[in-house]
C-alpha positions as CSV (number, residue, x, y, z in Angstrom):
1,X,0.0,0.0,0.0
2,X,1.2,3.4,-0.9
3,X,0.7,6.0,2.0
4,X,1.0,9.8,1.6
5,X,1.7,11.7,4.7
6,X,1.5,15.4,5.6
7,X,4.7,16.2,7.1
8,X,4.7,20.0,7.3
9,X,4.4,20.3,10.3
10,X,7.4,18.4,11.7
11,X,9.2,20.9,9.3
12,X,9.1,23.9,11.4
13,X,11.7,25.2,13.4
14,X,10.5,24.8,17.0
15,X,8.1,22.1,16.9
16,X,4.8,22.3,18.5
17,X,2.6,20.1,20.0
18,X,0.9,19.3,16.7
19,X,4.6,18.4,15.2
20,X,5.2,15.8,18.5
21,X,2.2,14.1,17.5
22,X,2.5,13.7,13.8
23,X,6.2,12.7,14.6
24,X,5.1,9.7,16.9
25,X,2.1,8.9,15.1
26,X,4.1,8.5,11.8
27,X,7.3,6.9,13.6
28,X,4.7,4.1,14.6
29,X,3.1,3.8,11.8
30,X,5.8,3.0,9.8
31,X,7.0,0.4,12.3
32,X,3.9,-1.5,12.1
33,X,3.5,-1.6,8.7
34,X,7.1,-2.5,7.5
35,X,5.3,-3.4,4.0
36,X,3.8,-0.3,3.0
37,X,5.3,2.5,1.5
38,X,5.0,5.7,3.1
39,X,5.2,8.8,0.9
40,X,6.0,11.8,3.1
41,X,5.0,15.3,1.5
42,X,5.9,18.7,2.8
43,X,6.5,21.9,1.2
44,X,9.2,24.8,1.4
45,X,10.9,26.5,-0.9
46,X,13.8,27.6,1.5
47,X,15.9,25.0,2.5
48,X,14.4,23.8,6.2
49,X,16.2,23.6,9.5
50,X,14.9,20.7,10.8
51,X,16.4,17.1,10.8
52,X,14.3,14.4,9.3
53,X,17.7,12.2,9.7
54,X,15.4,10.3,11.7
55,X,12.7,9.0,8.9
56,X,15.6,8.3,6.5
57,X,16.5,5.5,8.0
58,X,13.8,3.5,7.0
59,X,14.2,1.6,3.8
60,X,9.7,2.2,3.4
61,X,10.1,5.9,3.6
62,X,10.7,8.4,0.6
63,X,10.9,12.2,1.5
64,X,9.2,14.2,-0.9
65,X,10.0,18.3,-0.4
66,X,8.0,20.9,-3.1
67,X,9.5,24.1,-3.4
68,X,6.4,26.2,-3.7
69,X,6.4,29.4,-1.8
70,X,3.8,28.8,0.8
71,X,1.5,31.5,0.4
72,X,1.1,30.8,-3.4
73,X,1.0,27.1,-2.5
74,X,-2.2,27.7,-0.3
75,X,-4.0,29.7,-2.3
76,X,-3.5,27.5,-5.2
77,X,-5.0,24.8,-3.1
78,X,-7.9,27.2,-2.0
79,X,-8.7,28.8,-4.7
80,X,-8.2,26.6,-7.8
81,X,-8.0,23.2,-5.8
82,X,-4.6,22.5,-7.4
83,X,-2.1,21.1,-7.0
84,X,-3.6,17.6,-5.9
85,X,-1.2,16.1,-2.6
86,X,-2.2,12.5,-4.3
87,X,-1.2,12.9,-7.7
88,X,2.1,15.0,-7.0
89,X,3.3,12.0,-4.8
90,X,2.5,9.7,-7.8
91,X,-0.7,8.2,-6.5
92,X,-1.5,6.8,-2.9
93,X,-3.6,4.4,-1.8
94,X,-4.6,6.9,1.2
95,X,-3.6,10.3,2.2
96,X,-2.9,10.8,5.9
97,X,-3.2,14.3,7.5
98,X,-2.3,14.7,11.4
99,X,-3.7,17.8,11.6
100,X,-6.3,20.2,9.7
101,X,-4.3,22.5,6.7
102,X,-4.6,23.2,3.1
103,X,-5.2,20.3,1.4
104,X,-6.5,19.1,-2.2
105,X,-6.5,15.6,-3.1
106,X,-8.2,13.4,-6.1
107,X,-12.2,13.2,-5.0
108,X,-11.6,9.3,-4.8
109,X,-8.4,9.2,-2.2
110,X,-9.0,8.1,0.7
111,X,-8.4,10.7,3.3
112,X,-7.5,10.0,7.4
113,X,-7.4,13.2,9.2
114,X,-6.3,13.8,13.0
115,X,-8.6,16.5,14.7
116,X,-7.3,17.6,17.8
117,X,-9.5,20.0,19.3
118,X,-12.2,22.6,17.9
119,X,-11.5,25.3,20.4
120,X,-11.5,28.0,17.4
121,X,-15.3,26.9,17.7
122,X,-15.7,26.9,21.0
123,X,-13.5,30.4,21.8
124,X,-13.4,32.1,18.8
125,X,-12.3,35.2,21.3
126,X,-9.0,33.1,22.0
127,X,-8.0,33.9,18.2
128,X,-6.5,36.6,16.1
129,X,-8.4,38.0,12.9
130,X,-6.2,36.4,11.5
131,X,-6.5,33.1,12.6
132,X,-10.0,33.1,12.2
133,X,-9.6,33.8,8.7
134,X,-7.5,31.0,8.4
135,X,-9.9,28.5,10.4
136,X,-12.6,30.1,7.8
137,X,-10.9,29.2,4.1
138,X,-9.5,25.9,5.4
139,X,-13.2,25.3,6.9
140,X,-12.2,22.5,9.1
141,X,-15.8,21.0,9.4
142,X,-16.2,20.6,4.9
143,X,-12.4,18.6,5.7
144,X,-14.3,16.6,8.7
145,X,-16.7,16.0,6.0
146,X,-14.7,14.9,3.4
147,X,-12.5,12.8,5.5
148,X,-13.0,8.9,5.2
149,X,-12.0,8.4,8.8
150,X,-11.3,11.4,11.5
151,X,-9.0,10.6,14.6
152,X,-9.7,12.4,17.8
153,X,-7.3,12.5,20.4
154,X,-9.3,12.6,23.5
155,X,-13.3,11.8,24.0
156,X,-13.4,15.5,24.6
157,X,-12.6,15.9,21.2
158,X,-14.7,13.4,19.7
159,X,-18.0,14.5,21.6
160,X,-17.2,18.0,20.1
161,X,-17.1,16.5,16.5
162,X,-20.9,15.0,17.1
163,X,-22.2,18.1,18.8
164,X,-20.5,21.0,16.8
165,X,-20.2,19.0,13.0
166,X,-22.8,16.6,13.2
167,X,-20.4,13.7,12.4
168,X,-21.5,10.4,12.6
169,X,-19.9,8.5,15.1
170,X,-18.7,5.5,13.1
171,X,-16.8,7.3,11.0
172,X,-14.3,8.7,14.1
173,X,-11.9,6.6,15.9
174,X,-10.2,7.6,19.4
175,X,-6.4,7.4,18.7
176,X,-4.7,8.6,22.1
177,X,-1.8,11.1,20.7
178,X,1.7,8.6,20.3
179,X,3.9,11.2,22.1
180,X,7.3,10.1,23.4
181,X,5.8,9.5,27.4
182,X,8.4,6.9,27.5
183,X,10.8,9.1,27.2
184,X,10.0,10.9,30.1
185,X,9.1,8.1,32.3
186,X,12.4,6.1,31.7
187,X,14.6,9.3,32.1
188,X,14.6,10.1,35.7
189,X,17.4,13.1,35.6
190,X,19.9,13.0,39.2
191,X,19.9,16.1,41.4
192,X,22.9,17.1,39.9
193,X,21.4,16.8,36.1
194,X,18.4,19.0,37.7
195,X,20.6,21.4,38.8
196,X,22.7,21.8,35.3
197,X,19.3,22.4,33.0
198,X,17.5,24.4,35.8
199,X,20.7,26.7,35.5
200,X,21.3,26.8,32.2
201,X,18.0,28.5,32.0
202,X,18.7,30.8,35.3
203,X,15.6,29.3,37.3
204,X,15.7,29.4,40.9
205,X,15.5,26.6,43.4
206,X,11.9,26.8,44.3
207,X,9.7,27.7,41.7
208,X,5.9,26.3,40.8
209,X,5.8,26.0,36.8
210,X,3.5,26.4,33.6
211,X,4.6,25.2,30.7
212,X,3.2,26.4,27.2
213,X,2.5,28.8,24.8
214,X,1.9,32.0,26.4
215,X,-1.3,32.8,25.2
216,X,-5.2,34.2,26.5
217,X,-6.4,30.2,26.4
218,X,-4.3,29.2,28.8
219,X,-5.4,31.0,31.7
220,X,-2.3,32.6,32.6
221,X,-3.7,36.2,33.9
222,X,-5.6,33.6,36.7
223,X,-2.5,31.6,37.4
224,X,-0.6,35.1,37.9
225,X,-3.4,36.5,40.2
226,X,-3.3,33.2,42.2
227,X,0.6,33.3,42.7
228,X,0.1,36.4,44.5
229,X,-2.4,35.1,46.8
230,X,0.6,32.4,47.2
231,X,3.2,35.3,48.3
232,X,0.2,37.2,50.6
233,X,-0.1,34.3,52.6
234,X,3.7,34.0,52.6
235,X,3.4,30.4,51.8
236,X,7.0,29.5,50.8
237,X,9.2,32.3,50.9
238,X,11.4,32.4,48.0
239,X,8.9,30.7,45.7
240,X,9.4,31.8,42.2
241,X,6.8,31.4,39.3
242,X,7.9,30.0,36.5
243,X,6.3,30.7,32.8
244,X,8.1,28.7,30.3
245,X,7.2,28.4,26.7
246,X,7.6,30.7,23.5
247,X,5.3,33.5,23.3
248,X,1.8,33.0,21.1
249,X,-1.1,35.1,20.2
250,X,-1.9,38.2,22.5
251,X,1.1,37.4,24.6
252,X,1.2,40.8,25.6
253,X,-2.0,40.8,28.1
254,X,0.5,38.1,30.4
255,X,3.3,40.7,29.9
256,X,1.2,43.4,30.8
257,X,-0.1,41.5,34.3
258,X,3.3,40.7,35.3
259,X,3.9,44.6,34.9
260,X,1.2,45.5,37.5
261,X,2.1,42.8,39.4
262,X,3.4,44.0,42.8
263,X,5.8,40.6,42.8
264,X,6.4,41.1,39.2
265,X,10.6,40.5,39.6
266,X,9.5,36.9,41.2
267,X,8.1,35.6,37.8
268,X,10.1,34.0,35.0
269,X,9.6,34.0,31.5
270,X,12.7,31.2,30.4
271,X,11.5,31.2,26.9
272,X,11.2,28.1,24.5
273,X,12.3,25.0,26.7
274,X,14.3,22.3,24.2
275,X,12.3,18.7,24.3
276,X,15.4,17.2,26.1
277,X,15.4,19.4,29.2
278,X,11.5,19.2,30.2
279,X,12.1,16.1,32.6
280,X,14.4,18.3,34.5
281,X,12.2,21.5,34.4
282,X,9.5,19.4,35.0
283,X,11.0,17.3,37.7
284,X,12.5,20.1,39.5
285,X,9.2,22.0,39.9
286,X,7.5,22.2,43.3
287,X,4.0,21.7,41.3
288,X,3.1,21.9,37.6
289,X,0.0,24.2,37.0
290,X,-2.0,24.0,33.6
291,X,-5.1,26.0,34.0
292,X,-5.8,26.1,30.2
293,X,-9.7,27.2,29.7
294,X,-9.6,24.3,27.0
295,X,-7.6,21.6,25.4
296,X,-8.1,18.8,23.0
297,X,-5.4,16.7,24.4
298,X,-3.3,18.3,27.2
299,X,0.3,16.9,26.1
300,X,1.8,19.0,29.3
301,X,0.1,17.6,31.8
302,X,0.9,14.2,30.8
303,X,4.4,14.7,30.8
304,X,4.7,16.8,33.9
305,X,3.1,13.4,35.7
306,X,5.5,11.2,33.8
307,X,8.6,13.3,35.0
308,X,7.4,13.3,38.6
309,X,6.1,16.6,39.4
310,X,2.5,17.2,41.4
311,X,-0.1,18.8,38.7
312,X,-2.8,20.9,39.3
313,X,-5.0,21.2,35.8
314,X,-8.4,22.6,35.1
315,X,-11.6,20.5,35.2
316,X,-12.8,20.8,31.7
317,X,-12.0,20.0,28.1
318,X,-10.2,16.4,28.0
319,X,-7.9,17.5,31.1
320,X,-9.8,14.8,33.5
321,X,-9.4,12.5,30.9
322,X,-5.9,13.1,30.8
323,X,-5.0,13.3,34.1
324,X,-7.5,10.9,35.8
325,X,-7.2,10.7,39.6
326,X,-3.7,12.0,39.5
327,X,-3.9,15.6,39.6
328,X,-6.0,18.0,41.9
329,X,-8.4,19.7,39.1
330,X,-9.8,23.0,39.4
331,X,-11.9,25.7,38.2
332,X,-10.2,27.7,35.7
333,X,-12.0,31.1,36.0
334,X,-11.5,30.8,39.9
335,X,-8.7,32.2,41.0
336,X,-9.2,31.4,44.8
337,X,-9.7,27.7,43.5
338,X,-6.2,27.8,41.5
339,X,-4.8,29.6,44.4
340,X,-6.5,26.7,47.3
341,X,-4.9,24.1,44.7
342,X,-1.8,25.6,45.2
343,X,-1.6,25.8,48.6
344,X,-2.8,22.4,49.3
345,X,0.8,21.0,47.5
346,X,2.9,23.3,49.1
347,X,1.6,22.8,52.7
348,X,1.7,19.1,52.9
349,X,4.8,17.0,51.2
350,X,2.4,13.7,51.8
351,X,0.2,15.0,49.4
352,X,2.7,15.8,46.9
353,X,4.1,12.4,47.1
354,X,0.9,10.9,46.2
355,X,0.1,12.9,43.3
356,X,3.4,12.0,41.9
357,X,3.2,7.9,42.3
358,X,-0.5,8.8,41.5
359,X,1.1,10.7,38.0
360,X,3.6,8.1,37.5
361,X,0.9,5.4,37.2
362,X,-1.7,7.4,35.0
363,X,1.1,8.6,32.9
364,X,2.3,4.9,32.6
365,X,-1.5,4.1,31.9
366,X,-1.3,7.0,28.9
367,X,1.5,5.4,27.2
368,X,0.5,1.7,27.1
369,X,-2.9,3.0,25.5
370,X,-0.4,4.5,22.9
371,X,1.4,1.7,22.1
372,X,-1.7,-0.2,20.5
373,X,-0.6,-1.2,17.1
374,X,-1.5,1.1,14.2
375,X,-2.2,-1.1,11.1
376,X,-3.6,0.8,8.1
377,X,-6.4,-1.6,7.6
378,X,-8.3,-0.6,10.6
379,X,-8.2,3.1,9.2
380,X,-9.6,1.9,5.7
């Protein structure tokens, strides 16, 4: 069988979310279907900075790179439905798509397509013009539509797709996302090793920690406002708040809260955190918050459990799906219940201990579900 496979978005610089998904969902893919051919398509016409060493390997992989500029490639696609992702690739049995973009195939090829949340539905408000606009000529519900089979990465996600699209249920299978957990469970960094990353990104000791894109949807005005609750009560003295992530949409109404805030020079903004050094981060954390007002999937909270750290998450979206019994869930436009939350960890090192075996078992739990075998049949 001939497999084409969107790859543009492992293609970018600093890879998202999104990109981690597509990257273990295609990884395993090819593994357990050694005798199909995968066809992987992305498009650039500069030369890219990321290293796809890692698909060359395998003998069933060809690489297949378009040098289209982007902007003329997409409105190509939109406008004019050309070119057709099928017949460039030479024909494929199916087209695979991890996530929802410009795309035009043949009206016969089969098309899987990976939805991972419809929160541009649900909070519109959450989005630039310009996103919207985006969301509006891909028009993400005419792809659910056309799609052969969808793949939601949470029951959140797939309830959303029968209550917001009308999709029929049959035609959508729960794949949970095939991120690296292992990774994070089997690499248990020393004190020492802590110590090194949490330096080489000038963290302090003590230091409760959000991890992200710095963005409106993920609550971080309320985590900010419950932090200082956490230095009224004087509850740990020289506990620093740590907001790690590169800087999204609207960015600047987090900036402008930590500029009114009276313990503004006690929260840290560390920037883009490389893949390799979130254990550490994560580990070293007195508790990992993730407030988010909605998530398809939650990749954060699972690997803050897997690396050992207590989480506090908001009780909504597919959070309690994600962390099940594990984390101490909360109501994200509350800022006294963030701040209680909070509290609760810091004041008792019992309780912390248990939400970290608790986290270690559910995030254990998380990665067997994602090591089901993927073959192509049960997608066709």
């Amino acid at each position: 069988m001939r497999v084409g496979f969107d790859i543009r978005s492992l293609v970018e610089e600093k890879i998202t979310g999104v990109g981690e998904y597509a990257k273990g969902l295609l990884i395993q893919l090819i593994k357990d279907n050694p005798g199909d051919d995968f066809l992987l398509f992305y498009n650039s016409f500069k030369p890219i900075k990321a290293d796809l060493s890692y698909l060359e390997k395998y003998q069933n992989v060809e690489i297949r790179r378009y040098k289209f500029p982007n902007k003329l490639f997409n409105f190509l696609v939109w406008f004019l439905g050309w070119p057709k992702l099928d017949v460039l690739l030479g024909g494929v049995d199916v087209f695979w798509s991890p996530n929802i973009s410009f795309l035009a195939l043949s009206k016969n090829c089969p098309l899987v397509l990976t939805i991972h949340d419809l929160s541009f539905e649900r909070f519109p408000e959450f989005f630039s013009l310009k996103k919207r606009l985006w969301h509006f000529i891909i028009n993400p519900k005419k792809l659910c539509q056309r799609a052969d089979k969808l793949l939601a990465v949470s029951l959140s996600t797939q309830d959303d797709l029968i209550g917001i699209y009308n999709i029929n249920p049959k035609k959508i299978k729960i794949i949970t996302p095939i991120k690296t957990l292992d990774y994070f469970l089997k690499n248990k960094p020393t004190e020492n090793q802590i110590k090194k990353v949490i330096k080489g990104y000038s963290l302090p000791k003590d230091y409760l920690l959000y991890l992200g894109t710095i963005e409106p949807r993920k609550n971080l005005v309320n985590l900010i406002l419950a932090y200082e609750l956490v230095k009224k009560e004087k509850i740990g003295q020289n506990l620093k708040l740590v907001l790690a992530g590169q800087l999204g949409w609207k960015y600047n109404q987090v900036l402008n809260c930590v500029e009114k805030s009276k313990y503004k020079q006690e929260i840290i903004f560390p920037g883009y955190v490389k893949s390799s050094d979130k254990v550490s981060i994560y580990a070293g954390a007195k508790a990992f918050i993730f407030p988010s007002f909605f998530e398809g999937f939650g990749f954060p909270v699972a690997e803050a459990m897997a690396s050992g750290a207590p989480v506090i998450a908001a009780n909504n979206s597919s959070l309690p799906e994600v962390a099940g019994e594990a984390a101490i869930l909360v109501d994200a436009y509350s800022v006294e219940d963030i701040f209680q939350a909070i509290k609760l960890i810091l004041e008792s090192p019992s309780l912390q201990k248990k939400h970290v075996l608790r986290g270690k078992k559910q995030a254990e739990k998380i990665a067997f579900m994602a090591k089901k075998r993927l073959k192509l049949k049960d997608f066709l």
